[in-house]
C-alpha positions as CSV (number, residue, x, y, z in Angstrom):
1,X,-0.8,-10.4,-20.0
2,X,2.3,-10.0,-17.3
3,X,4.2,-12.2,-16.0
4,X,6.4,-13.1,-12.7
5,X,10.1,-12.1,-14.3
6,X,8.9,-8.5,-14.5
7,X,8.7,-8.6,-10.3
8,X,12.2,-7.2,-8.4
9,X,13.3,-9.1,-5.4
10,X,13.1,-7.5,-1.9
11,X,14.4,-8.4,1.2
12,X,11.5,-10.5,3.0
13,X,9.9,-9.4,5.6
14,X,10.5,-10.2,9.4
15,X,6.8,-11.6,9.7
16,X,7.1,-12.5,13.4
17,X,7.9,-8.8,14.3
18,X,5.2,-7.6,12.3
19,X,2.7,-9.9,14.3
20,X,4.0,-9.0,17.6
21,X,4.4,-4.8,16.8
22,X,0.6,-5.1,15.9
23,X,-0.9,-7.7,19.1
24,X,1.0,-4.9,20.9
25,X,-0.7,-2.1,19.4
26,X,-4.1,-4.0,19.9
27,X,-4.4,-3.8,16.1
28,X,-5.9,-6.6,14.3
29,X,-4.1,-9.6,13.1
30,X,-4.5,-13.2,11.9
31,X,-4.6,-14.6,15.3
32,X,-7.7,-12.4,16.2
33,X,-9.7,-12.0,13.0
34,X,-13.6,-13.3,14.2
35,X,-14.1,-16.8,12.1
36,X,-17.8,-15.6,11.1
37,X,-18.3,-15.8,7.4
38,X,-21.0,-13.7,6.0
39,X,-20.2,-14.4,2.7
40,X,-21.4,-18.2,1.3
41,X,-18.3,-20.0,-0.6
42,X,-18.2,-19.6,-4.4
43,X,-19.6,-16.8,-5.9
44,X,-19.0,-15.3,-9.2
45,X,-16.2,-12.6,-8.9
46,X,-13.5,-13.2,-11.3
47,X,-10.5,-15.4,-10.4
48,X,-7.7,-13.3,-8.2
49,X,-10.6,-10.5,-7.7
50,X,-9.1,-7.9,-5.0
51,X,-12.8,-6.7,-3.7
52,X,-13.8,-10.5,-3.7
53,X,-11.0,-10.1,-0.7
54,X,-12.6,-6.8,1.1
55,X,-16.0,-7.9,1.1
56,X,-15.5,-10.9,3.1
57,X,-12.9,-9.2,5.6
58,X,-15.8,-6.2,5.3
59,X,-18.5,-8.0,6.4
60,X,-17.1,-9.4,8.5
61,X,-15.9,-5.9,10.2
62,X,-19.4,-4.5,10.2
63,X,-21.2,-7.6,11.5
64,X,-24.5,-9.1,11.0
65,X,-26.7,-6.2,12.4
66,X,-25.8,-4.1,8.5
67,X,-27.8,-3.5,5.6
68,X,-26.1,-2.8,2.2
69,X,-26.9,-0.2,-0.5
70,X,-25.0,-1.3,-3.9
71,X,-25.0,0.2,-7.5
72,X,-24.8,-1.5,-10.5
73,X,-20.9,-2.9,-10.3
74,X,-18.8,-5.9,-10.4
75,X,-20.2,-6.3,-6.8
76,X,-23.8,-7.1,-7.9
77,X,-22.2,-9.6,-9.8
78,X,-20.2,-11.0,-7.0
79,X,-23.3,-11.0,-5.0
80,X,-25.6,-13.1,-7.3
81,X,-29.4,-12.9,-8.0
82,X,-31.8,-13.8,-5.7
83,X,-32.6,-16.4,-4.6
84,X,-29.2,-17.4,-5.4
85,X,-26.3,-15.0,-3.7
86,X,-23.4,-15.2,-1.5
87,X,-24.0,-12.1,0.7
88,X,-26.3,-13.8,4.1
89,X,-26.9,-9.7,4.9
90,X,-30.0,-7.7,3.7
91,X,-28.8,-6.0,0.3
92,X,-30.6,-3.2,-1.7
93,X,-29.8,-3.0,-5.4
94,X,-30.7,0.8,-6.3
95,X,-29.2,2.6,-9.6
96,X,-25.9,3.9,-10.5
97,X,-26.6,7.5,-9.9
98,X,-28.1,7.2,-6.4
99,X,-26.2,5.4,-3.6
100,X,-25.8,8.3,-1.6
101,X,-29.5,8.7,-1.7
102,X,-30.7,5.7,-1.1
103,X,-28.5,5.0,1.7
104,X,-30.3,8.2,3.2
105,X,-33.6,6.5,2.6
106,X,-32.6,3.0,4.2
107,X,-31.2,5.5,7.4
108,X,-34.6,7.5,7.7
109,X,-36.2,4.3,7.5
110,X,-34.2,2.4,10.3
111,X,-34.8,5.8,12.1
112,X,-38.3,5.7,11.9
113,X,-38.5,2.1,13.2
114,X,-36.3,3.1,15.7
115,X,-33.3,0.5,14.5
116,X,-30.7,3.0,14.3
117,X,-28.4,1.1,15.8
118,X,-28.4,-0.9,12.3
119,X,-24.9,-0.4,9.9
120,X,-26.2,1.4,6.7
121,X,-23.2,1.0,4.3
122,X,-23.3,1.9,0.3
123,X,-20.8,-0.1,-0.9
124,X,-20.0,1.0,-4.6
125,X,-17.1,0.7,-7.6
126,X,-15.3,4.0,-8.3
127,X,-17.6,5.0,-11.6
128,X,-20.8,5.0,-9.2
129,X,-18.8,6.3,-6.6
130,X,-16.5,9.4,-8.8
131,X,-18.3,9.6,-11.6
132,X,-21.9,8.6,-11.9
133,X,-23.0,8.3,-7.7
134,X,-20.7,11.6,-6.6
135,X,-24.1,14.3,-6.6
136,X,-25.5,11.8,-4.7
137,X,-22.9,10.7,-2.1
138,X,-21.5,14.5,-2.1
139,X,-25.0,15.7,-1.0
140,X,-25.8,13.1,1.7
141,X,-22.4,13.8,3.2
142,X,-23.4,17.6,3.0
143,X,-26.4,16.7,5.2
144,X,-24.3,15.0,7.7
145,X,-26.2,11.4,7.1
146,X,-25.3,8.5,9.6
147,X,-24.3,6.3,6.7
148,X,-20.8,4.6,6.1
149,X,-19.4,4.9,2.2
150,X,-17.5,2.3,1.1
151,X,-15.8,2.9,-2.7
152,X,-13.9,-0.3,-3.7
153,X,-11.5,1.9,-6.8
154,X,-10.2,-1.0,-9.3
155,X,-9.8,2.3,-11.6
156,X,-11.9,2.0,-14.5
157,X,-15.6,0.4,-15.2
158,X,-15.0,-3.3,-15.0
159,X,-18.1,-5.0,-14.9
160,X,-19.6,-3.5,-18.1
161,X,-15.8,-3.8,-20.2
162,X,-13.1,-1.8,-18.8
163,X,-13.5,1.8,-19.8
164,X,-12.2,4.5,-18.5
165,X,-13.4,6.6,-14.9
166,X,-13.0,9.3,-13.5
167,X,-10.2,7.6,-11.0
168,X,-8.2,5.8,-13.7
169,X,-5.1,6.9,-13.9
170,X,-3.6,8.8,-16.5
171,X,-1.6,6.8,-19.3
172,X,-4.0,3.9,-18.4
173,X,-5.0,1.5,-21.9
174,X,-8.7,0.8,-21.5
175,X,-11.1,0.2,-24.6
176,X,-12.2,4.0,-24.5
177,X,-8.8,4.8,-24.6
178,X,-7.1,2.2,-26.2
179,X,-4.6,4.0,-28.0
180,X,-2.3,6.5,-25.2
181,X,-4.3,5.5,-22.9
182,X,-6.3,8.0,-20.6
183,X,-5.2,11.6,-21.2
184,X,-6.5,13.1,-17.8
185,X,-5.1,12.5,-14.2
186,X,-6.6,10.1,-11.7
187,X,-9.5,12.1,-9.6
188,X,-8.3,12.2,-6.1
189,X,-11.7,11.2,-4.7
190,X,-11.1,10.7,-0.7
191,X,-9.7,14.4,-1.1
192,X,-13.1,15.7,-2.6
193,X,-14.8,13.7,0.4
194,X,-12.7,15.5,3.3
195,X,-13.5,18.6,1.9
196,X,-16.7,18.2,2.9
197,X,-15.9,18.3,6.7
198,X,-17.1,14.9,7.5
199,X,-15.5,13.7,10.8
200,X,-13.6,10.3,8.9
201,X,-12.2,9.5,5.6
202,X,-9.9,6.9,5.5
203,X,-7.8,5.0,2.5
204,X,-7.4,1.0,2.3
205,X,-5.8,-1.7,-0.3
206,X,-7.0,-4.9,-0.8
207,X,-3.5,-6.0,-0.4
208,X,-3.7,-5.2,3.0
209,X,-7.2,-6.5,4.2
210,X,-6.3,-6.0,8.1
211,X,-5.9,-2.6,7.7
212,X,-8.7,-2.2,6.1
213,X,-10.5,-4.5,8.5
214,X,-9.4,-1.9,11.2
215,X,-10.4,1.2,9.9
216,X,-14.0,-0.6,8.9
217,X,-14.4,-1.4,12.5
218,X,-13.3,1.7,14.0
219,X,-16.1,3.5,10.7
220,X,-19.0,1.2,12.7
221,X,-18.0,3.0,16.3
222,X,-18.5,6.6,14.8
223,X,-21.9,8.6,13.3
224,X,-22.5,10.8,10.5
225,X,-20.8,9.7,7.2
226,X,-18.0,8.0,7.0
227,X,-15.6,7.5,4.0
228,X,-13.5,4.5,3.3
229,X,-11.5,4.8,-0.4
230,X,-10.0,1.0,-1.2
231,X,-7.8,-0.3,-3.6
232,X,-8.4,-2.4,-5.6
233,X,-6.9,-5.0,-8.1
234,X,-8.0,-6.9,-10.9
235,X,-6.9,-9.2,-12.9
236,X,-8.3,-8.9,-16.1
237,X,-9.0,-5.0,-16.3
238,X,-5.7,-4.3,-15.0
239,X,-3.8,-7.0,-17.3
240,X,-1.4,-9.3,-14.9
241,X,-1.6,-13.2,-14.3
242,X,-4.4,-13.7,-11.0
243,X,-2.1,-15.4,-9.1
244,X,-0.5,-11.4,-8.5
245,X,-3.4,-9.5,-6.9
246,X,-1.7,-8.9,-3.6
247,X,2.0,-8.5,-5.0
248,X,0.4,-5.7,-7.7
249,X,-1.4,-4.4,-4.7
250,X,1.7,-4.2,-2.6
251,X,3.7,-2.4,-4.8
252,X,1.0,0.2,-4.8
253,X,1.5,1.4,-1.5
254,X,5.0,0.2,-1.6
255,X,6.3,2.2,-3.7
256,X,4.3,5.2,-2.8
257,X,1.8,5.6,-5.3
258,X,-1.3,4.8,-3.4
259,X,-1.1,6.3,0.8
260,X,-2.7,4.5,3.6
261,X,-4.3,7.0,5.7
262,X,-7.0,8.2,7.7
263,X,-8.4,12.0,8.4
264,X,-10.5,12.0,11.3
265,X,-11.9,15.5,12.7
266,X,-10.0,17.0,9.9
267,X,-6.6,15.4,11.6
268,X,-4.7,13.4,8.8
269,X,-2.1,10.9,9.4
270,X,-0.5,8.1,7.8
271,X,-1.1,4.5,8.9
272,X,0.1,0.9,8.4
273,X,2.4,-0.1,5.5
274,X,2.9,3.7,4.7
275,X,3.6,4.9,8.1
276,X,6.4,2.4,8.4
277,X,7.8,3.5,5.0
278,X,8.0,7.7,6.3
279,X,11.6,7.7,5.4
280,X,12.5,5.0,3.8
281,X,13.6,3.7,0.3
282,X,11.1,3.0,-1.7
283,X,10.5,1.0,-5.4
284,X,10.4,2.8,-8.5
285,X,6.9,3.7,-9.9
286,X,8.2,1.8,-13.2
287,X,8.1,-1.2,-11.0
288,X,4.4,-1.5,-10.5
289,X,4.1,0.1,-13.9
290,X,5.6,-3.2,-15.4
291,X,3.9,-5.2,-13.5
292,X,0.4,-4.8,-15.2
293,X,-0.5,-4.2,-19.0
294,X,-2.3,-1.6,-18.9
295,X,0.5,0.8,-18.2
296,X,2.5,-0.6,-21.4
297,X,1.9,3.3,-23.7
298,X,3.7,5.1,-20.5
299,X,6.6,6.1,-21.9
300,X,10.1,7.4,-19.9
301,X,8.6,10.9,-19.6
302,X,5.6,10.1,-17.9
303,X,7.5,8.0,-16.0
304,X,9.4,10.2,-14.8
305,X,6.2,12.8,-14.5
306,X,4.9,10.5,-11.9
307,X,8.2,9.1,-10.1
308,X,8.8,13.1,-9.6
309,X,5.3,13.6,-8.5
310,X,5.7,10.9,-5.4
311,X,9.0,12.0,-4.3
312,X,7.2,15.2,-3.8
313,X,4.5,14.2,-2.0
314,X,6.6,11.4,0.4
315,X,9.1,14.7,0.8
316,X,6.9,16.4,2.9
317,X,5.7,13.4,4.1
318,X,9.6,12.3,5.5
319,X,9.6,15.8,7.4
């Protein structure tokens, strides 16, 4: 388990500015968040749980008139059993391998009772969204369904004992890889996605649920699929004291390992916290890296393998 001493001091943030750049740039903030709750209190996500965050500011994004498709995941756990769940939308538990296709179902069947005006939104974990769901969501966004896709990526399967996915980074401990940790690089999902054509994909953190808020809301104004990619602490898979969700989420995007963005009509650009860092210092990779467990086989090779990697990327990024 990790601990606070392994966090560095940064300069706080000038809070007030931040509030008043985003009321002028009509973006959403604290003041202006809607105070409808479609999630009950208490419900049985794990203490500090990042998507116990994005579900509520989710739903409450996409409103009341929204039917959910969900996979196996920690979410159906989250959720409850009926009669007893925290969700007060309609939800439809389907298997692992067919999200995508069952969303399609719940579309053609709000079509034919001439409801289209309904939210249809799959909301899966990154293995039934990269690994087991992708045929699935691949082919409906192929077809150009009117579904939103939302893949909350907390990097390995969770609910069933943290083993590896297709998204989990490489160096990662999880119990099927317990020794070096995963060998293979972290599938860049949202990348496979926009391939496809569709008109929006877009990238979140559960550190920063506004954002994410946002680019729900503007998902709900658009048709065809849409494709919102979220990370997504946790606690106990990711090995750091609950209490740390959002600082381990910050440093994230901080330090330019996960990107903020959104491609929409094939048009990418950067937004929020990683628009304002085009440019700037950032953390070292090591200091997220020693801010969880599971990164404690990296040694100062990969390290370095990865620090290298993000200056590349944010290089072309700064011009």
């Amino acid at each position: 388990m990790w601990f606070p001493g392994n966090f560095r001091r940064h300069p706080p943030l000038d809070w007030a500015e931040t509030l008043k750049k985003n009321i002028m740039e009509k973006k959403t903030t604290i003041l202006n968040l809607t105070e409808e709750e479609f999630v009950h209190p208490g419900n049985r996500a794990c203490s500090g749980c990042g998507l116990s965050i994005i579900y509520r500011i989710g739903l409450k994004a996409l409103g009341r008139n929204t039917i959910l498709v969900v996979p196996p995941s920690c979410l159906t756990v989250l959720q409850g059993l009926y009669p007893v769940a925290s969700t007060q939308l309609p939800c439809v538990n389907v298997t692992f391998a067919s999200t995508g296709a069952a969303a399609t179902g719940v579309r053609g069947a709000m079509r034919a009772l001439k409801k289209e005006n309904v939210n249809v939104v799959a909301w899966a974990g990154d293995g039934g969204t990269a690994d087991i769901g992708i045929q699935a969501l691949s082919g409906a966004c192929e077809r150009g369904e009117d579904i939103i896709y939302i893949c909350y990526d907390n990097e390995a399967y969770m609910n069933t004992g943290v083993q590896r996915s297709g998204t989990t980074p490489q160096g990662v401990l999880t119990t099927t890889t317990p020794i070096k940790g995963k060998l293979q690089e972290k599938k860049d999902v949202p990348a496979i996605i926009a391939a496809h054509g569709i008109g929006y994909v877009a990238t979140a953190s559960a550190a920063y649920p506004l954002d994410f808020y946002d680019k729900v809301k503007k998902a709900t104004t658009l048709s065809g699929p849409r494709y919102i990619h979220v990370h997504t602490p946790c606690p106990p898979g990711w090995s750091f004291d609950s209490r740390y969700t959002i600082k381990v989420g910050k440093l994230a995007v901080k330090s330019g390992l996960f990107d903020l963005y959104e491609i929409e009509n094939g048009e990418f650009k950067l937004t929020g916290e990683s628009k304002r860092l085009v440019g700037k210092d950032k953390p070292p990779v090591n200091d997220y890296f020693n801010s969880q467990g599971r990164f404690k086989s990296l040694d100062e090779e990969m390290v370095k393998k990865v620090q290298a990697q993000v200056d590349a990327k944010w290089a072309g990024y700064d011009a």
